[in-house]
KEPA-874077 format. One record per residue (C-alpha): residue number from 0; y, z, x. Coordinates in steps of 0.25 Angstrom, whole numbers, plus 5000, padded with zeros to 4 digits. Each point is the difference from the previous one (the first is absolute). Layout:
N
REC  pos    yy    zz    xx
REC  NUM     Y     Z     X
...
END
This chain:
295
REC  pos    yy    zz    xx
REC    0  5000  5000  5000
REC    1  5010  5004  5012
REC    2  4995  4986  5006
REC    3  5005  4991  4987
REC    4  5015  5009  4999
REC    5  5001  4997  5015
REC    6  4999  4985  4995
REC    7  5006  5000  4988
REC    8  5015  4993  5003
REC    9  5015  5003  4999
REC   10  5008  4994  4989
REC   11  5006  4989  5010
REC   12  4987  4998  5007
REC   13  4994  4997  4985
REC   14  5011  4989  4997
REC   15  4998  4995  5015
REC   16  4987  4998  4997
REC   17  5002  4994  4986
REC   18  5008  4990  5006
REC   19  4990  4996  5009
REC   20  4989  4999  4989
REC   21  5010  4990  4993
REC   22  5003  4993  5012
REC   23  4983  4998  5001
REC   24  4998  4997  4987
REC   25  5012  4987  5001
REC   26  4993  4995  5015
REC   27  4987  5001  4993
REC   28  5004  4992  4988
REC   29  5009  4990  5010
REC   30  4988  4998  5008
REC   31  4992  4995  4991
REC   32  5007  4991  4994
REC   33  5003  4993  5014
REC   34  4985  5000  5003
REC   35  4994  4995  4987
REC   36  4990  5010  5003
REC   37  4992  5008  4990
REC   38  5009  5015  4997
REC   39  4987  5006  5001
REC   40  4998  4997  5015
REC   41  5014  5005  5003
REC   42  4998  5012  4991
REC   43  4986  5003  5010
REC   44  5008  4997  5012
REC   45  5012  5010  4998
REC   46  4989  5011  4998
REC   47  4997  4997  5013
REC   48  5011  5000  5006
REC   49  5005  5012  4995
REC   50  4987  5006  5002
REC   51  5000  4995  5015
REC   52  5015  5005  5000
REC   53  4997  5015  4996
REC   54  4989  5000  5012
REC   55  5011  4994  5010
REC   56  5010  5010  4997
REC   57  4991  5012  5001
REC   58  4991  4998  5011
REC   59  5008  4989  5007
REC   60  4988  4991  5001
REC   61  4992  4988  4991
REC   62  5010  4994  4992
REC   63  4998  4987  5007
REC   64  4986  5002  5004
REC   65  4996  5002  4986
REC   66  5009  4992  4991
REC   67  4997  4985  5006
REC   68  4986  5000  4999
REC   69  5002  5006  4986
REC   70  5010  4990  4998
REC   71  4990  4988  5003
REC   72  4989  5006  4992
REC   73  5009  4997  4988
REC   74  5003  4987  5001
REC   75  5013  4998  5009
REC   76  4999  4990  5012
REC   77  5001  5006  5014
REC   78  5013  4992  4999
REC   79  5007  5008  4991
REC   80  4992  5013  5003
REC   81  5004  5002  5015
REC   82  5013  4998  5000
REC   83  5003  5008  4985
REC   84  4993  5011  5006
REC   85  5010  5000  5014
REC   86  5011  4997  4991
REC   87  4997  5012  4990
REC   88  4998  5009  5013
REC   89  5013  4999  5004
REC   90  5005  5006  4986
REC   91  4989  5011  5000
REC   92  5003  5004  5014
REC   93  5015  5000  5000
REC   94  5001  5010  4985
REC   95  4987  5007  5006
REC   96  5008  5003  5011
REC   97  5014  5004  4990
REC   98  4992  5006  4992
REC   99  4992  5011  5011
REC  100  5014  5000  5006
REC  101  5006  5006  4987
REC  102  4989  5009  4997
REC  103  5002  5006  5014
REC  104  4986  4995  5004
REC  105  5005  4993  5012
REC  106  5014  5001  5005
REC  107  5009  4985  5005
REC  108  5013  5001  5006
REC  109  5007  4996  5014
REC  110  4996  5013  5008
REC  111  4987  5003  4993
REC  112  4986  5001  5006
REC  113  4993  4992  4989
REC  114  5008  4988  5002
REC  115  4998  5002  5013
REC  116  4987  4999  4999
REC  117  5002  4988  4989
REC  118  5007  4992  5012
REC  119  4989  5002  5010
REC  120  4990  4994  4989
REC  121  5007  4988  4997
REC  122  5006  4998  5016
REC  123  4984  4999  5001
REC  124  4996  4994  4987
REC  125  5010  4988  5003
REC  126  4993  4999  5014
REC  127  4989  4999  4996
REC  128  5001  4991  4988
REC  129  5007  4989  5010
REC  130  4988  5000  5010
REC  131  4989  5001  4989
REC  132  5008  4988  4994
REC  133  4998  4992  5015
REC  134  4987  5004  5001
REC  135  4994  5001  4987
REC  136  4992  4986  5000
REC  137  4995  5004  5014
REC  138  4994  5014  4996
REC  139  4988  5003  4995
REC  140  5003  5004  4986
REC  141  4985  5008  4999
REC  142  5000  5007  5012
REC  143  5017  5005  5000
REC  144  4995  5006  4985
REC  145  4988  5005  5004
REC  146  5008  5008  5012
REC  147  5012  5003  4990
REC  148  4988  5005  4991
REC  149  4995  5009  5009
REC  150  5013  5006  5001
REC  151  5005  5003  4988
REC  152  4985  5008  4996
REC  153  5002  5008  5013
REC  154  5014  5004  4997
REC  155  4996  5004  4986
REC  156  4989  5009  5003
REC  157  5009  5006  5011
REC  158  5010  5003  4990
REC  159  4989  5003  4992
REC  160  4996  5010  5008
REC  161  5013  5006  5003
REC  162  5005  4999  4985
REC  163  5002  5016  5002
REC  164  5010  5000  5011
REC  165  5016  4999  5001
REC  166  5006  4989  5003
REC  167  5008  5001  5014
REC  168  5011  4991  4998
REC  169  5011  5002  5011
REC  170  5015  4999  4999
REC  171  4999  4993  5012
REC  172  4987  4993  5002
REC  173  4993  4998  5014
REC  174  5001  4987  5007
REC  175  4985  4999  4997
REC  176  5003  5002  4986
REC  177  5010  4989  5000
REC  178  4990  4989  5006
REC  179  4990  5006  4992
REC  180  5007  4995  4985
REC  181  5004  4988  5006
REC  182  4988  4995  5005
REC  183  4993  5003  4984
REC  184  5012  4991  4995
REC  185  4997  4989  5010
REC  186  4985  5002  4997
REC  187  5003  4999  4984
REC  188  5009  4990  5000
REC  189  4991  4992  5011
REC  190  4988  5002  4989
REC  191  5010  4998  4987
REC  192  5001  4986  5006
REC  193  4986  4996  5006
REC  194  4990  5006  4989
REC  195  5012  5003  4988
REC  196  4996  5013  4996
REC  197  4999  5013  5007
REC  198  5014  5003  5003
REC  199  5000  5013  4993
REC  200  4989  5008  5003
REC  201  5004  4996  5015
REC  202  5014  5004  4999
REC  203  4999  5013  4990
REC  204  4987  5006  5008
REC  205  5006  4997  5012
REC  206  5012  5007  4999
REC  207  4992  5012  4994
REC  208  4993  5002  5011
REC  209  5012  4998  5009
REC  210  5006  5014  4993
REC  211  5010  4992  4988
REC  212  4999  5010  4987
REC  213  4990  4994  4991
REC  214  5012  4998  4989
REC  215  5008  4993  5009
REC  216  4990  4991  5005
REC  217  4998  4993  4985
REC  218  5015  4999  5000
REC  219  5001  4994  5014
REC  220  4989  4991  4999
REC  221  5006  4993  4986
REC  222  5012  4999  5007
REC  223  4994  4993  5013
REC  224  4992  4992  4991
REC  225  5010  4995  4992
REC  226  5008  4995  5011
REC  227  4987  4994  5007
REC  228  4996  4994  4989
REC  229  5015  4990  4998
REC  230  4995  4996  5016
REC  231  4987  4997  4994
REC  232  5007  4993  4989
REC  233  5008  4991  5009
REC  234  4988  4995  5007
REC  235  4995  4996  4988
REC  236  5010  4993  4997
REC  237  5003  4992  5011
REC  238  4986  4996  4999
REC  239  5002  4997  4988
REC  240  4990  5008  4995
REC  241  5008  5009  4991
REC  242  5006  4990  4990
REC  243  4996  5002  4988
REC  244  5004  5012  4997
REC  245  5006  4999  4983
REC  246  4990  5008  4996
REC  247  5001  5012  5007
REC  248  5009  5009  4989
REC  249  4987  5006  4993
REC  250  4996  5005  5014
REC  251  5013  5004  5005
REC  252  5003  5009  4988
REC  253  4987  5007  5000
REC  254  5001  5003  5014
REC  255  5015  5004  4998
REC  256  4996  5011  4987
REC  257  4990  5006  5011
REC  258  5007  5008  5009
REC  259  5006  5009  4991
REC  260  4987  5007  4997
REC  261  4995  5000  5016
REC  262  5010  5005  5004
REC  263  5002  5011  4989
REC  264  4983  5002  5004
REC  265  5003  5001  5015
REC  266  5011  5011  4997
REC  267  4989  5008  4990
REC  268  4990  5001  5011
REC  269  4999  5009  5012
REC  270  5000  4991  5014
REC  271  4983  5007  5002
REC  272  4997  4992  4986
REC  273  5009  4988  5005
REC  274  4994  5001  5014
REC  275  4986  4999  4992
REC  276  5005  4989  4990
REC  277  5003  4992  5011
REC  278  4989  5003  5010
REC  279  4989  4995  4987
REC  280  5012  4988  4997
REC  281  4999  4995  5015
REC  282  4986  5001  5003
REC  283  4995  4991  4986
REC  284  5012  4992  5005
REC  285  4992  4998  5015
REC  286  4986  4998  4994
REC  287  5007  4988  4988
REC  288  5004  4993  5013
REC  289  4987  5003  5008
REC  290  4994  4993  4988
REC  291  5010  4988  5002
REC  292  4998  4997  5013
REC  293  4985  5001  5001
REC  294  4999  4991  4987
END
């Protein structure tokens, strides 16, 4: 009972909200009549996306490892999928982000530690989004995803197993810690690029176990992922890959209703049942991209 008054909402976060629900409701019913497509499949695709959205903004993780195979299941052509499900990231990363920001989750200003720690994810993310963009036909996809794989399930049974302890988040962070977030934005952003999944558990795992607050990791990585994903969006594009892109309002509205509720879940939890959450979130994560790469 404590749980749902801790998540029941202000007056003006209520009419926030209502306005977002509106502004859904239009994009949905817009979309669809650009499309020609049946209402139904946009109906099943913005469940998706705000069910996808909600696990994003709570545990930093899955929204995109999760949504585009969904997405295909149901009818949309990879076409469409990949670059609806970059584009709607960058919505449900930057309100995550304002949203964990405003419920005092995660703190973003000039001087603060977080987005310092925000700007060492992306100075890394960005890195390695250019060189995986060099070097993606000339890597082997399988055996980078098997590697990442391997990672991400031995991160989440370290947090796993250290769910119970503090985080150790410094004012000042060691040199070693520094290196340490850029190189799991390099190595997310290098994977976002080369396998297109797997950005999350990698960034949000890896900051956890560098000593960020579990509440502040999902906010941090929402915001990283956001930003990585308009660089992901832009290579598309120039590829000409990321064209056709008129459909995308049903996504973009469920993901954009999502955050709200994440982040009002992330607040109600304590950081040892976050810790949890997010150790069980990462370690399914690593064995859905174990399965991808030796299929």
């Amino acid at each position: 009972m404590r749980t749902l008054l801790a998540l029941r909402p202000s007056l003006p976060e209520f009419l926030k909200q209502v306005a977002i629900l509106a502004f859904a409701a239009t994009a949905i019913f817009f979309s669809t009549r650009a499309l020609g497509l049946p209402s139904g499949q946009h109906s099943i695709a913005f469940l998706l996306a705000f069910a996808c959205g909600i696990l994003d903004s709570a545990v930093g993780m899955g929204y995109g490892t999760a949504l585009t195979p969904l997405l295909l299941v149901i009818g949309l052509p990879p076409t469409e999928a990949v670059p609806a499900v970059l584009v709607s990231q960058i919505f449900v990363g930057f309100i995550a982000s304002g949203v964990h920001n405003q419920m005092g989750n995660v703190k973003f200003n000039v001087s603060s530690e977080h987005s310092k720690t925000a700007l060492r994810l992306l100075v890394g993310g960005l890195i390695g989004v250019s060189i995986g963009a060099l070097l993606v036909l000339h890597v082997s996809k399988n055996a980078f995803q098997l590697i990442i794989a391997g990672i991400v399930i031995f991160t989440g049974f370290v947090m796993f197993k250290t769910r119970k302890a503090k985080s150790s988040h410094q004012d000042k962070p060691s040199p070693v810690l520094r290196v340490g977030l850029s190189f799991v934005g390099a190595l997310a952003g290098f994977n976002k690029v080369v396998s297109g999944g797997g950005c999350g558990p990698l960034m949000t795992s890896g900051q956890i176990v560098n000593g960020v607050d579990e509440k502040a990791a999902a906010g941090i990585s929402s915001l990283v992922k956001g930003l990585i994903s308009i660089t992901g969006l832009s290579i598309l594009w120039s590829q000409g890959a990321a064209r056709n892109i008129g459909g995308i309002g049903f996504i973009v509205a469920g993901a954009a209703i999502a955050p709200f509720l994440g982040a009002k879940l992330v607040k109600a939890r304590s950081n040892s049942d976050l810790r949890m959450w997010i150790a069980a979130a990462t370690i399914c994560l690593g064995f859905v991209s174990l399965l991808k790469a030796v299929m």
